[in-house]
N, C-alpha and C positions, 0 to 999 in steps of 0.2 A: 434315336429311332422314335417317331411318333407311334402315340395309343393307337389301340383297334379302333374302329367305330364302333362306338354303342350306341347301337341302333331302338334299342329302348328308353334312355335317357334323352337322345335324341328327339324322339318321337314325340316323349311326355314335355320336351322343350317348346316345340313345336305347337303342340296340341294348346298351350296353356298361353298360347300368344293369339289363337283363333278366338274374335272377341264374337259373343254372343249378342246380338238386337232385337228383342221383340217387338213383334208389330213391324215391322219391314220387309217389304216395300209395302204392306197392307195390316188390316190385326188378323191374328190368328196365325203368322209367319215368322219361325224363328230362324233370323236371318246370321249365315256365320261368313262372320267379316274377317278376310285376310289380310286387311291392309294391314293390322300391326304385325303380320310377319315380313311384308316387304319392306318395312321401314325400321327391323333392327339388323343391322349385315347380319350379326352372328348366326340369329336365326334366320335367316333365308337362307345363308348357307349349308346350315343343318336343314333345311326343307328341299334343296335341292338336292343336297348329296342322299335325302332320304328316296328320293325321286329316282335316282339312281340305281340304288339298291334294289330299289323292287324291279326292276328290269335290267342288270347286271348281265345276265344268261343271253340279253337280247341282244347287246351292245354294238359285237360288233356284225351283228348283221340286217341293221339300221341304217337304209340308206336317206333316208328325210323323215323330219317329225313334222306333222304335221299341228297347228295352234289352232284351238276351237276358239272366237272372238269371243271375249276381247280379251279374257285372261287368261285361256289357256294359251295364250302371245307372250306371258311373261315370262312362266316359267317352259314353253317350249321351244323360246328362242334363246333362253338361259342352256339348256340342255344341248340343243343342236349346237351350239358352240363350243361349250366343251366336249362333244364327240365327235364332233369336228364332223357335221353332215352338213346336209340343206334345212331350211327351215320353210315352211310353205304354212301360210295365211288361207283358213278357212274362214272364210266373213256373211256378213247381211247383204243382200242383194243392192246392187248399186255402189260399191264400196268398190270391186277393185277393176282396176282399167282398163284391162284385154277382153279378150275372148273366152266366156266363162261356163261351164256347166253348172247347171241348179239342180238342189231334190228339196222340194218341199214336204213338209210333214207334220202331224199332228201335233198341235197342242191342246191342256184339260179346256182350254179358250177359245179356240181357231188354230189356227193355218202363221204357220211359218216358211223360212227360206234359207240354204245355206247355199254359198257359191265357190266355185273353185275356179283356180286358171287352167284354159283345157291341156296346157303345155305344162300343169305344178309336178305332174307327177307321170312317169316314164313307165310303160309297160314292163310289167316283173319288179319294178322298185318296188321294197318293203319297207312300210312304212307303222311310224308309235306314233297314235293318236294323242295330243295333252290338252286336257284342262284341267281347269281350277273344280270343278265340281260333279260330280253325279249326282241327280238327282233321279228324274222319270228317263232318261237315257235318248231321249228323242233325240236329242241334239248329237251325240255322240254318234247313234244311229247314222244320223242323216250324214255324216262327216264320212263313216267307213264308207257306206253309198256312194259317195261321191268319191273315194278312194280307188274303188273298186270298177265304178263307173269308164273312170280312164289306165283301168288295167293294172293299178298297185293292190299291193298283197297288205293289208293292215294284221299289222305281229300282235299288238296287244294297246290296249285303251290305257292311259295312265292318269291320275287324278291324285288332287291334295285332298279331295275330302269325297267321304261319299256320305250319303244319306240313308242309309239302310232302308227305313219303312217306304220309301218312294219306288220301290221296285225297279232302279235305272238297269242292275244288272241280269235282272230278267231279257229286259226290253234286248241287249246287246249276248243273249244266246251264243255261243259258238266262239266267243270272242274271248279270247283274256281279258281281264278286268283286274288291274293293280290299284290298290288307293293306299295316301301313305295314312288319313285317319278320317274314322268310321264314326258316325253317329247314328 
């Protein structure tokens, strides 16, 4: 019989493989890099089964996750696979092939774009948001929008990190908001 999860061991596993970079991608930015949790199994596995967990209750009534570009593509096609749903690409304008809907939206800099396939997602499909990061929540934002846009129901936002002082989960009001670690 295998152990329970510990989910706080786990976490502290996790957390101590997110490498920290000051000055990236500018100064004054302290950038938190997950590439060394994609590149040891043990811990990606512990980072996705942590993924998991915080939306356990949702599971089975998840019909597509949706992946904020580019990396919430890792771990939300990691995830739709083993719950054995759809997986559907949320990208930058011009990236995907069909027929797309766009929401543009603010950035502290300008104006961005996020695009969907107008056929990704089926009226009443509910759908989990994934990326890699919360930060000011704009992007997340613009992703439910376009969720919503073509008539799916977004259950809740799921993220590997959030950045507490950026206010992202302000921005996403009304919405669940899971992260598996917090700075």
């Amino acid at each position: 019989m295998s152990e329970p999860f510990d989910v706080t061991a786990a976490t502290d596993r996790v957390a101590a493989m997110v490498r920290s970079v000051p000055d990236f991608p500018k100064p004054g930015i302290l950038f938190r890099d997950i590439t060394p949790v994609l590149a040891e199994p043990s811990i990606l596995t512990e980072a996705l089964a942590l993924h998991r967990h915080h939306v356990a209750d949702l599971e089975s009534g998840i019909d597509k996750i949706v992946g904020i570009e580019s990396r919430g593509f890792l771990f939300g096609m990691a995830l739709a696979a083993q719950l054995s749903v759809g997986f559907v690409p949320v990208r930058k304008p011009g990236k995907l092939p069909a027929e797309t809907t766009e929401v543009r939206y603010a950035l502290e800099y300008g104006e961005d774009a996020l695009q969907i396939h107008t056929d990704a997602i089926a009226k009443g499909e509910r759908v989990l948001l994934v990326d890699d990061l919360l930060a000011t929540g704009g992007t997340a934002d613009a992703a439910r929008q376009l969720v919503e846009a073509l008539g799916g129901t977004v259950l809740a936002a799921l993220f590997l990190i959030e950045l507490r002082d950026l206010g992202g989960r302000d921005r996403l009001s009304g919405l669940r908001v899971e992260t598996v670690l917090s700075y």
